[in-house]
LUMVO-736914 format. One record per residue (C-alpha): z negated, x negated, y; residue in three letters. Coordinates in nm, 2 decimals, decimal comma, padded with zeros to 4 digits. Each point is the difference from the previous one (the first is absolute). Example, Ala and Ser with C-alpha at 12.3 -4.5 7.8 and 13.67 -1.06 7.14 Angstrom:
2
pz->-00,78 | px->-01,23 | py->-00,45 | residu->ALA .
pz->00,07 | px->-00,14 | py->00,34 | residu->SER .
END
This chain:
245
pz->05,11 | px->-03,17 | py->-02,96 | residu->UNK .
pz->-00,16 | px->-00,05 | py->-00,35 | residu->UNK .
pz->00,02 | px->00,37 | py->-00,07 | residu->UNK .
pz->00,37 | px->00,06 | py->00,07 | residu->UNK .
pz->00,13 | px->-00,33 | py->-00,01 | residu->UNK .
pz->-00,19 | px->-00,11 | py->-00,35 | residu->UNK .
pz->-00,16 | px->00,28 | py->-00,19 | residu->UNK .
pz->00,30 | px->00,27 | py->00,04 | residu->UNK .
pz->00,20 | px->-00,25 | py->-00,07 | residu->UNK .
pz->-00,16 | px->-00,11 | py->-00,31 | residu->UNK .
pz->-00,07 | px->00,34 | py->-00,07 | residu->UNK .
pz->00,39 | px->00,07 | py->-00,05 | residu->UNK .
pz->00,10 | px->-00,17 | py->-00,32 | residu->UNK .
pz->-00,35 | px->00,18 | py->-00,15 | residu->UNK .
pz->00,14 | px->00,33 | py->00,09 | residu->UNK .
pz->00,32 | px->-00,07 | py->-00,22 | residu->UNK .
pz->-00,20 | px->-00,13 | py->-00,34 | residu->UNK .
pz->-00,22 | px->00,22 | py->-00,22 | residu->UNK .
pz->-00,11 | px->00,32 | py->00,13 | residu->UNK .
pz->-00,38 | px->-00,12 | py->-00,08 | residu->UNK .
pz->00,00 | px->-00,24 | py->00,23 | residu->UNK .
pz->00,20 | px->00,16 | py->00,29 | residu->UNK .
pz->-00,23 | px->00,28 | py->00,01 | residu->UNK .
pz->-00,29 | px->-00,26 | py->00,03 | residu->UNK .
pz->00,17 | px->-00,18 | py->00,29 | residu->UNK .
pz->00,09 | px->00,31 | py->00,19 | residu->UNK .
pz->-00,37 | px->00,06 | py->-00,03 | residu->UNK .
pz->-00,09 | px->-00,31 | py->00,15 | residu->UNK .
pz->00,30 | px->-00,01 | py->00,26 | residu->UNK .
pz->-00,15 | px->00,35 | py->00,08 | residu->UNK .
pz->-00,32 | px->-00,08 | py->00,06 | residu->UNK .
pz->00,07 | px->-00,29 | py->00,23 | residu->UNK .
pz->00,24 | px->00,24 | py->00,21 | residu->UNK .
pz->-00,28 | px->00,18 | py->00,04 | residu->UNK .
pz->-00,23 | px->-00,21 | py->00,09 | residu->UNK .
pz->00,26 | px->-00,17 | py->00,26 | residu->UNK .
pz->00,06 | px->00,31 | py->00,17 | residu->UNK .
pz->-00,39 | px->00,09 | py->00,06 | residu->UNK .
pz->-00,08 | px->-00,41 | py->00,18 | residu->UNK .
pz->00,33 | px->00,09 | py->00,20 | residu->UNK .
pz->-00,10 | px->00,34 | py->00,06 | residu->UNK .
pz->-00,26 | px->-00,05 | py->00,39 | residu->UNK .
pz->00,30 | px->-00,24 | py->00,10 | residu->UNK .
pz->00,31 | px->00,22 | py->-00,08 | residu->UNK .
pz->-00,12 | px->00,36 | py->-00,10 | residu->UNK .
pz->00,33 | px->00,18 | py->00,05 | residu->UNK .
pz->00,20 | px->-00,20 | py->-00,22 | residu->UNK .
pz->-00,26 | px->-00,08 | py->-00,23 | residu->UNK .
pz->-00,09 | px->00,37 | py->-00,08 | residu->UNK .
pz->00,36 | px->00,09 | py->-00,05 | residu->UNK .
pz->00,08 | px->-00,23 | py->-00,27 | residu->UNK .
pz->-00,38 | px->00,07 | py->-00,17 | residu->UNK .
pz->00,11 | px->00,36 | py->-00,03 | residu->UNK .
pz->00,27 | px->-00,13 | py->-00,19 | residu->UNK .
pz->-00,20 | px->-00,17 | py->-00,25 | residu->UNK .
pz->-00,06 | px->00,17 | py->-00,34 | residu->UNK .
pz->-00,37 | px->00,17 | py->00,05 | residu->UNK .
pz->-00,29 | px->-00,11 | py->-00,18 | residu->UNK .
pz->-00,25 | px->00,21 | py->-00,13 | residu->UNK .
pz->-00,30 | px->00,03 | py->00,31 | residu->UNK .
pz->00,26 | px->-00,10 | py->00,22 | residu->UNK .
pz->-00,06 | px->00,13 | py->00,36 | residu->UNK .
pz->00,30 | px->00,21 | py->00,17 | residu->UNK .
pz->-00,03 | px->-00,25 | py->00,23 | residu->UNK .
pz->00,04 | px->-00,38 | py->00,09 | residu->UNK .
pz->-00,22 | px->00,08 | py->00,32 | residu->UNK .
pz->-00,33 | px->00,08 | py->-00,22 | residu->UNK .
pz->00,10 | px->-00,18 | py->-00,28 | residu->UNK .
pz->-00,31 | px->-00,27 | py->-00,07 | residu->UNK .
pz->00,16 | px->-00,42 | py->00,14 | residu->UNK .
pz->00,03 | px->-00,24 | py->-00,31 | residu->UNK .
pz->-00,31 | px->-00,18 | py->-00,09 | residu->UNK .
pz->00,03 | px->-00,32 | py->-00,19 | residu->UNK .
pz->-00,01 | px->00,07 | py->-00,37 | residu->UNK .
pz->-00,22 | px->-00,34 | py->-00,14 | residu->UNK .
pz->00,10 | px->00,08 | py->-00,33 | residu->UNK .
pz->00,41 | px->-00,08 | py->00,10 | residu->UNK .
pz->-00,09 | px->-00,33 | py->00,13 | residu->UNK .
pz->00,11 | px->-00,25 | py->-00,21 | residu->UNK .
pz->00,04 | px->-00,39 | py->00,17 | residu->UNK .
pz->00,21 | px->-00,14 | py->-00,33 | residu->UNK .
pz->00,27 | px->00,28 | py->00,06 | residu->UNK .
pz->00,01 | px->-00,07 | py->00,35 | residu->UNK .
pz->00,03 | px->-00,39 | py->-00,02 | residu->UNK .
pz->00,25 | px->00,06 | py->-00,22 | residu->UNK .
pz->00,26 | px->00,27 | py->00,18 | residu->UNK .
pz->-00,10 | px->-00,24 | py->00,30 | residu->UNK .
pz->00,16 | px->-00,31 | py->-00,20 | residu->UNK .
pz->00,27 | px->00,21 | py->-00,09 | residu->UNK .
pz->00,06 | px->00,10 | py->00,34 | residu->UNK .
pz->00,04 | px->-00,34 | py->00,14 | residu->UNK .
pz->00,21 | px->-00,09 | py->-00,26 | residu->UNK .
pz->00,24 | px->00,31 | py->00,06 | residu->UNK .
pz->-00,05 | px->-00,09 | py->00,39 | residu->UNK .
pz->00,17 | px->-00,33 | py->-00,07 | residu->UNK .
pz->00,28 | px->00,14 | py->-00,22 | residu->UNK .
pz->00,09 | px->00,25 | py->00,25 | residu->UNK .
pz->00,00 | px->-00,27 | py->00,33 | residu->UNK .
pz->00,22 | px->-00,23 | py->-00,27 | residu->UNK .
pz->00,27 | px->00,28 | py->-00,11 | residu->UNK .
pz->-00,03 | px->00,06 | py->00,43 | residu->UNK .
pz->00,07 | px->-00,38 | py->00,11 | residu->UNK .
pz->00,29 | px->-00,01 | py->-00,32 | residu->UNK .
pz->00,15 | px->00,28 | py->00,12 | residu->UNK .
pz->00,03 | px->00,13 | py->-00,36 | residu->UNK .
pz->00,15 | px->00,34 | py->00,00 | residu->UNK .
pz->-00,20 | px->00,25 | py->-00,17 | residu->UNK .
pz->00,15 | px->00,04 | py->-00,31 | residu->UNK .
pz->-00,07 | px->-00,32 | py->-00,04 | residu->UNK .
pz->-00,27 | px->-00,02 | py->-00,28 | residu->UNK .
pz->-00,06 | px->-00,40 | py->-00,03 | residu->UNK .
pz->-00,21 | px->-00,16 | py->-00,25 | residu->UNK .
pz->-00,32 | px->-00,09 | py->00,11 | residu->UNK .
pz->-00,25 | px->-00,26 | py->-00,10 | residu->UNK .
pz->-00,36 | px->00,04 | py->00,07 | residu->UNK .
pz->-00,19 | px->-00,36 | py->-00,05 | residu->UNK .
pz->-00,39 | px->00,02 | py->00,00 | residu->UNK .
pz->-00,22 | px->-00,28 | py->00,06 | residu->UNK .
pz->-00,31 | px->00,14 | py->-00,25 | residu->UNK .
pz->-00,01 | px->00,16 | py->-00,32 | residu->UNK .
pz->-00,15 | px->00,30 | py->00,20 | residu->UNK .
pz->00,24 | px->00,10 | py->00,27 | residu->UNK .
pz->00,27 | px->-00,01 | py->-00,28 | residu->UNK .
pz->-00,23 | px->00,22 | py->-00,19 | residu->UNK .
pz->00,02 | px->00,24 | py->00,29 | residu->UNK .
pz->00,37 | px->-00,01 | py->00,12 | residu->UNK .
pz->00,08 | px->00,07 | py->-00,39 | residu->UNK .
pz->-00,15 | px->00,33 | py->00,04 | residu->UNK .
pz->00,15 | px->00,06 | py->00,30 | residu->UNK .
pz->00,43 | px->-00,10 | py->-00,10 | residu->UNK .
pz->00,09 | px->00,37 | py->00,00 | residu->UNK .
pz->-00,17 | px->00,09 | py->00,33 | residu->UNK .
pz->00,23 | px->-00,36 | py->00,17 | residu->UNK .
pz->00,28 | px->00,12 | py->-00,14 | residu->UNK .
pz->-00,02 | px->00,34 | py->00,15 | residu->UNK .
pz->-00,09 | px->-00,14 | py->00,37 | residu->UNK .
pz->00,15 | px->-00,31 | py->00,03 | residu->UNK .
pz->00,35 | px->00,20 | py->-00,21 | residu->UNK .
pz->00,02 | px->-00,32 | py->-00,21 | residu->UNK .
pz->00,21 | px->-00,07 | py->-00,35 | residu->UNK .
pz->-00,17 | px->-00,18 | py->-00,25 | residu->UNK .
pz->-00,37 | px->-00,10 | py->00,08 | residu->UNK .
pz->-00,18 | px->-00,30 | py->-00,12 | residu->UNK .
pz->-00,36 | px->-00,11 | py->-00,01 | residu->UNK .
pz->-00,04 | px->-00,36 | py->-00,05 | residu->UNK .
pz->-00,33 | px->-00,26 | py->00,01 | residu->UNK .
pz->00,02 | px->-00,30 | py->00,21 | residu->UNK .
pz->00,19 | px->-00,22 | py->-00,26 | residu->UNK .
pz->00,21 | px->00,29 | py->-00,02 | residu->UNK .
pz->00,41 | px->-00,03 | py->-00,05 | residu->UNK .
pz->00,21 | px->00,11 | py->00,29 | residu->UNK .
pz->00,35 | px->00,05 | py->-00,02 | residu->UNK .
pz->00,21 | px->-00,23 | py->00,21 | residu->UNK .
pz->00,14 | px->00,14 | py->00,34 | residu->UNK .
pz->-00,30 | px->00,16 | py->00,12 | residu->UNK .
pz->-00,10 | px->00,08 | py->00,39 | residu->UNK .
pz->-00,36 | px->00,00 | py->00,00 | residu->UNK .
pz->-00,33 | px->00,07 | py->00,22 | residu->UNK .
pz->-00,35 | px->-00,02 | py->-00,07 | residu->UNK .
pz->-00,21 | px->00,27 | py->00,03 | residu->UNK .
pz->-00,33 | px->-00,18 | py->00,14 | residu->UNK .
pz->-00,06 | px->-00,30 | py->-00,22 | residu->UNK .
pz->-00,08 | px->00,29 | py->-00,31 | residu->UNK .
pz->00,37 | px->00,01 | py->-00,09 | residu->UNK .
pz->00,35 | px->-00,03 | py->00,03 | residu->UNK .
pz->00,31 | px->00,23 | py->00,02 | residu->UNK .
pz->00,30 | px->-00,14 | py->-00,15 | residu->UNK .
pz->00,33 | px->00,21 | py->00,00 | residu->UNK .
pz->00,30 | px->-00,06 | py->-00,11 | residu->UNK .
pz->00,29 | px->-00,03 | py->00,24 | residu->UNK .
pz->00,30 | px->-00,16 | py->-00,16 | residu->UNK .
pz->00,31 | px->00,08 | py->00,11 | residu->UNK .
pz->-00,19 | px->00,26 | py->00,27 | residu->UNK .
pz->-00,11 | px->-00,23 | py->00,30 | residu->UNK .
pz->00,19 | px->-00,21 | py->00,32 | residu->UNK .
pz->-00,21 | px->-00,33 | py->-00,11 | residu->UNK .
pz->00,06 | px->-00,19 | py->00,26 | residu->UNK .
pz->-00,22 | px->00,24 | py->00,24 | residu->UNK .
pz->-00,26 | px->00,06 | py->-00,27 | residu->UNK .
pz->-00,07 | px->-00,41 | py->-00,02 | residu->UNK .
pz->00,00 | px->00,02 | py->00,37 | residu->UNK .
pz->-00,27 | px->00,31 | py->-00,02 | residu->UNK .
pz->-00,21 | px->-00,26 | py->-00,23 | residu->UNK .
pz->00,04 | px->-00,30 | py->00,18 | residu->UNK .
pz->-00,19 | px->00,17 | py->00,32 | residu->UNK .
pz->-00,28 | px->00,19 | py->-00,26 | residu->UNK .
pz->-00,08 | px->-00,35 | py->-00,10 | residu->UNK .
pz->-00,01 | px->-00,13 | py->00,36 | residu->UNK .
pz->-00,21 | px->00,24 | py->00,15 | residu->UNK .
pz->-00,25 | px->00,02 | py->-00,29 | residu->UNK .
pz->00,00 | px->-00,37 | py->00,03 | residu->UNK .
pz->-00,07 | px->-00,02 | py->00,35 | residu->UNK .
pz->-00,28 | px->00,28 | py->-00,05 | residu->UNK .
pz->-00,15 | px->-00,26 | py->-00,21 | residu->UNK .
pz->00,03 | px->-00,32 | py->00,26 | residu->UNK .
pz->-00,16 | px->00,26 | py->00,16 | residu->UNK .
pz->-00,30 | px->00,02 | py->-00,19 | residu->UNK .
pz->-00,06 | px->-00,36 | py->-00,05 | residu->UNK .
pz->00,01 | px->-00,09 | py->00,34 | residu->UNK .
pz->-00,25 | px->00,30 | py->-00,01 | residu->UNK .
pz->-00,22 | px->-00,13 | py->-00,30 | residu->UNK .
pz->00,08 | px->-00,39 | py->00,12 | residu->UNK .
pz->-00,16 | px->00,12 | py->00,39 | residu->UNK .
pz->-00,36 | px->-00,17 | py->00,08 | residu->UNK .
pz->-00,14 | px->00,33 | py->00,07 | residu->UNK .
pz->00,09 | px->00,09 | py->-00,39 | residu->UNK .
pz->-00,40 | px->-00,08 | py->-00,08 | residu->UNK .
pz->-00,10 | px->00,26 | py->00,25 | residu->UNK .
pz->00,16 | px->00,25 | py->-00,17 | residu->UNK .
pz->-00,15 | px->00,26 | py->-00,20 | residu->UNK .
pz->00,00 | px->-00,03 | py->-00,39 | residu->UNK .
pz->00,21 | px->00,38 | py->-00,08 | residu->UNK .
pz->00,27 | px->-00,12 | py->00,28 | residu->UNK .
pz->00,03 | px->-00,31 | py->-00,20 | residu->UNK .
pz->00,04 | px->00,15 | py->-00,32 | residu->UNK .
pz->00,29 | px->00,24 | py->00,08 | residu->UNK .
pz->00,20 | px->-00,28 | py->00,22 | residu->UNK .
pz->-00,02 | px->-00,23 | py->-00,30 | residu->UNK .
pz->00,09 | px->00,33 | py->-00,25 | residu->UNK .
pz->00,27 | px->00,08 | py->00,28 | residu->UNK .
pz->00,15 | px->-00,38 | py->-00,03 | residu->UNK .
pz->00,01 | px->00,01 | py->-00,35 | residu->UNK .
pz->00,19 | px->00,34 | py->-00,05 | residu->UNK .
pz->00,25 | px->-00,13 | py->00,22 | residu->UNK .
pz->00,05 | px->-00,32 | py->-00,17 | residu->UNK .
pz->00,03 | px->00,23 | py->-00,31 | residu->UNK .
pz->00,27 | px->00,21 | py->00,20 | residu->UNK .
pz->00,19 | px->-00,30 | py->00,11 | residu->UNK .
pz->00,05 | px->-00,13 | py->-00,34 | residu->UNK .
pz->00,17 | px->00,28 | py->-00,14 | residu->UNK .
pz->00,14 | px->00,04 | py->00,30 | residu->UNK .
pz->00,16 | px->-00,33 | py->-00,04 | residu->UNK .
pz->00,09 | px->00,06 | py->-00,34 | residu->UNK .
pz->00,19 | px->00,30 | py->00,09 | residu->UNK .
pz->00,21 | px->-00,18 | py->00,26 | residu->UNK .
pz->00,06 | px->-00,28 | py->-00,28 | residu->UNK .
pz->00,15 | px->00,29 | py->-00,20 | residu->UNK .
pz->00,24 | px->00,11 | py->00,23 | residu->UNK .
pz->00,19 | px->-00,37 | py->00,10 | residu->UNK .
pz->-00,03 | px->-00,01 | py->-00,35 | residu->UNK .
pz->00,21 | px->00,38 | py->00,01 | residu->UNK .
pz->00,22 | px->-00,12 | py->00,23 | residu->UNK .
pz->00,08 | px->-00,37 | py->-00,13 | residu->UNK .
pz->00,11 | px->00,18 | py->-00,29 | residu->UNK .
pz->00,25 | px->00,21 | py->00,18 | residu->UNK .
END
């Protein structure tokens, strides 16, 4: 999924700028084709050795997949930051795509999208990371706001976790009757989930339980409350919409 569905299609707007840096990403997109086809290789050998044949040899490159050497982990590509960060931006993308789904917005629809950050350091990271959205998620104009950020009236939204919020812009594009509807039950169920867990916190046998468990139902609650707010902000925003019809 991450190869085909995110780096080949990142890798396409690269391959149309300067020739510099095409060649470096066809070097990179080359190397994890490569590397793709020799983990696939003991669980599909026919099909994997026909497309490795088709790959543009390397020098010491074996004449074939069969008794070529299986990837090794290379320590010196490991790199946490990057990988926190195309994670973020995955989520956020995730979001973007189930919204344009549950909108119905055709696909050359390019809606503006606002991306609201609760710290100065997730906004750090989805600022490097507009041109990569825009590519996935096939989004107009993308914006990266802080917490105290300025949205632009008429905005569906959906948190992504309780680390940010995806705003987009659907005046004029959405039934809003059903989409107030779709909120109303998003803040009914999340609220339930948390009656849930203060019956579960509010229980006698509470004490008994360990101190980690604890922790991450009381960091579980208060995402959720987080959720619900916007949540509840969103729905304000359509009635709002549609009393100005």
């Amino acid at each position: 999924y991450e190869l085909c569905d995110v780096s080949l299609e990142l890798s396409k707007p690269v391959f149309g700028s300067e020739p510099g840096k095409a060649k470096a990403q066809q070097a990179v997109l080359h190397k994890c084709l490569d590397a793709a086809m020799r983990l696939l290789h003991p669980t599909m050998p026919f099909v994997t050795e026909e497309l490795w044949q088709r790959l543009a040899r390397s020098p010491g490159d074996t004449d074939s997949i069969v008794i070529a050497p299986y990837p090794e982990v290379e320590a010196g590509l490991v790199d946490a930051e990057a990988e926190a960060q195309v994670k973020a931006m995955l989520e956020a993308v995730g979001v973007i795509r189930s919204m344009r789904d549950s909108y119905a917005l055709k696909p050359s629809q390019r809606p503006t999208v606002y991306i609201k950050c609760r710290t100065a350091e997730m906004q750090a990271t989805m600022q490097t990371q507009t041109d990569n959205i825009q590519t996935l998620a096939k989004t107009g104009e993308l914006k990266v706001v802080g917490a105290d950020g300025e949205v632009e009236f008429g905005c569906g939204m959906r948190p992504v976790g309780d680390a940010m919020e995806v705003h987009v812009l659907l005046k004029g594009m959405v039934d809003l009757d059903a989409e107030i509807a779709k909120l109303e039950k998003s803040v009914a169920s999340k609220t339930k989930e948390v009656q849930k867990i203060k019956d579960t916190m509010g229980a006698p046998t509470w004490d008994k339980v360990p101190a980690n468990v604890k922790e991450q139902t009381s960091a579980k609650n208060d995402s959720l409350q987080v959720e619900i707010a916007a949540l509840e902000k969103a729905l304000e925003t359509f009635k709002q919409l549609k009393a100005a019809q």
